[in-house]
N, C-alpha and C positions, 0 to 999 in steps of 0.2 A: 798290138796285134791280137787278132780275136782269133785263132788258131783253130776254132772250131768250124768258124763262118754262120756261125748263129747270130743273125743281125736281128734286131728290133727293128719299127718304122723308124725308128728317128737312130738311124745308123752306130748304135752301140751294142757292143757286144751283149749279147742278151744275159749271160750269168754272171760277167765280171760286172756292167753299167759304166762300159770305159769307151768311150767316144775314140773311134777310128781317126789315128791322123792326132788327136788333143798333144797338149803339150805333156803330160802325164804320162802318154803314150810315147813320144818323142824322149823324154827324159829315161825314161827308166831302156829305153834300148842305148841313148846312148850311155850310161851305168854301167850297163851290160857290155857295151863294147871296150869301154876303157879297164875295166875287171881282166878281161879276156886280153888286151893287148898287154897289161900287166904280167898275168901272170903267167904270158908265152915267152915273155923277155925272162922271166926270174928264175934265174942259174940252179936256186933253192927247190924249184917247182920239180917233181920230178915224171909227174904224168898230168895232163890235165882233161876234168872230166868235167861232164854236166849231167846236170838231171832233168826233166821235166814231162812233163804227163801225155802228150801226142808225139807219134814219132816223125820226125821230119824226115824220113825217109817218103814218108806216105801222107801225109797230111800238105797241101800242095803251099797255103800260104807260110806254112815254116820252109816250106822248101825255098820259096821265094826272098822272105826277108829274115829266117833265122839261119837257114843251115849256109848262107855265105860267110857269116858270120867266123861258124865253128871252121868254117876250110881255112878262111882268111887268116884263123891265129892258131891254128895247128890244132884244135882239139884231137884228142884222141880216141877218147868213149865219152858215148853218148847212151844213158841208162834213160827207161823210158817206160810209160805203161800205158794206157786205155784198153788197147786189146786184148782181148782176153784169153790169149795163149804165149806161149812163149817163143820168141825167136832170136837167129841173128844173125847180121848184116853189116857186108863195109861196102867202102867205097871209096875206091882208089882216089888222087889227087886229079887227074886229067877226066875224072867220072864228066858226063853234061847233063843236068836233071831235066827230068821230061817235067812239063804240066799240061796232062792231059783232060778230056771231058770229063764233065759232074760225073757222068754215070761209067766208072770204070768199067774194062771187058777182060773175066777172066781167061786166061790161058788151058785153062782146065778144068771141068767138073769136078769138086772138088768133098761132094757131098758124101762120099765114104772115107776121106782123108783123116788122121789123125795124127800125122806127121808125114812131113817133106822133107827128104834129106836129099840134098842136091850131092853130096859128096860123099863116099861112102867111112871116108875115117872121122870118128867122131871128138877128135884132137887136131884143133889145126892150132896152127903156130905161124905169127906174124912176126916182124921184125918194125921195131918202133918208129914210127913215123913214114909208111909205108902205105896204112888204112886209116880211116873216120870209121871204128867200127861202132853200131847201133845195136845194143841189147836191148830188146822187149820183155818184159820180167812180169805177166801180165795173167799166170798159172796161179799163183797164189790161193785163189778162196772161191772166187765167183765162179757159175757157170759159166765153161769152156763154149770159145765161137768154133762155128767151124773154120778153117783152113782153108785161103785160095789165094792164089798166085796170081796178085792182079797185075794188070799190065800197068796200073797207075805206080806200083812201087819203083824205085830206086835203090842204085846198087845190089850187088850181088848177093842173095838172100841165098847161106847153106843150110838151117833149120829153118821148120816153123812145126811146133806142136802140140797138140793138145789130147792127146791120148793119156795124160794125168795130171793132177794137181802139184804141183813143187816150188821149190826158192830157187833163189841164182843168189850165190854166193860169191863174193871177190875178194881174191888177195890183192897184196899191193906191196911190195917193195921198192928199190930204185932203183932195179935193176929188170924185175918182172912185175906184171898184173897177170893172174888170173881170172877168167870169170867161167864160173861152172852154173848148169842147169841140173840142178839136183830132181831126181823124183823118188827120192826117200834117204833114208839114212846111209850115207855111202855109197848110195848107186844113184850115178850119175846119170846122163842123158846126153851130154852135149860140153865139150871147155873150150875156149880160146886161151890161147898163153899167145901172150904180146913182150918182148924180150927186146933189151941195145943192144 
């Protein structure tokens, strides 16, 4: 999958050079699939998570051929970057992903925004296997994007911000995960606690 949709003339993704469709392409998702139904069966596993760099919430071909994937074997968290702010986002089991036009249409002017908080308690608390939730951990270093509510994303987004630089830090027991959005030493921004 070329996740970006940056095609060459000769239909390869232009920064990997992995030909759409190849059998390289085909192998390594199905790897990917058999991983994942593995380690949704294994009694041992006790949260399962992924990582990688576009989020499939908003990026429309992950939507299409990764994120059935993650419903299909329970993922839990899904940690993620490209953008360059921080947010997060679930998305219930009966969720139905939109793929909408190239050219997304904001819901709101979004050009004074430095954070969206959809919900006013900055602690929310899931209960396991309930949400696909999507961390964006994307504050780190670079210059912060601005913030907007596009109508192309999926599921229900309660942060997004960029009013400072920070980490996202996770615990992890077997019994809870935390994930905090740190913007400095002990002061937080934002945690999800996911708990049995």
């Amino acid at each position: 999958m070329c996740s970006d949709s940056k095609w060459t003339d000769t239909h390869e993704c232009g920064k990997m050079q992995t030909e759409v469709g190849s059998d390289a392409v085909k192998q390594h998702y199905e790897w990917l699939e058999k991983k994942l139904q593995y380690y949704s069966q294994d009694e041992a596993t006790a949260w399962l998570a992924v990582t990688l760099h576009h989020p499939p919430f908003i990026n429309d071909p992950l939507k299409e051929h990764f994120l059935p994937l993650l419903r299909k074997y329970g993922v839990e968290l899904v940690f993620v970057g490209h953008e360059h702010w921080a947010e997060y986002a679930n998305m219930a089991p009966s969720y139905e992903t939109r793929f909408p036009p190239n050219e997304p249409k904001m819901k709101m002017n979004c050009t004074d925004d430095t954070e969206i908080l959809v919900h006013e308690q900055r602690i929310q608390t899931f209960k396991k296997g309930t949400m696909l939730h999507q961390f964006i951990s994307g504050n780190g270093g670079h210059t912060l994007r601005e913030i907007c509510p596009l109508m192309e994303q999926d599921g229900e987004v309660y942060i997004k911000n960029t009013a400072y630089h920070g980490i996202t830090a996770v615990e992890a027991t077997s019994e809870k995960v935390s994930v905090t959005f740190y913007k400095g030493f002990d002061d937080f921004s934002y945690r999800v606690d996911i708990v049995k």
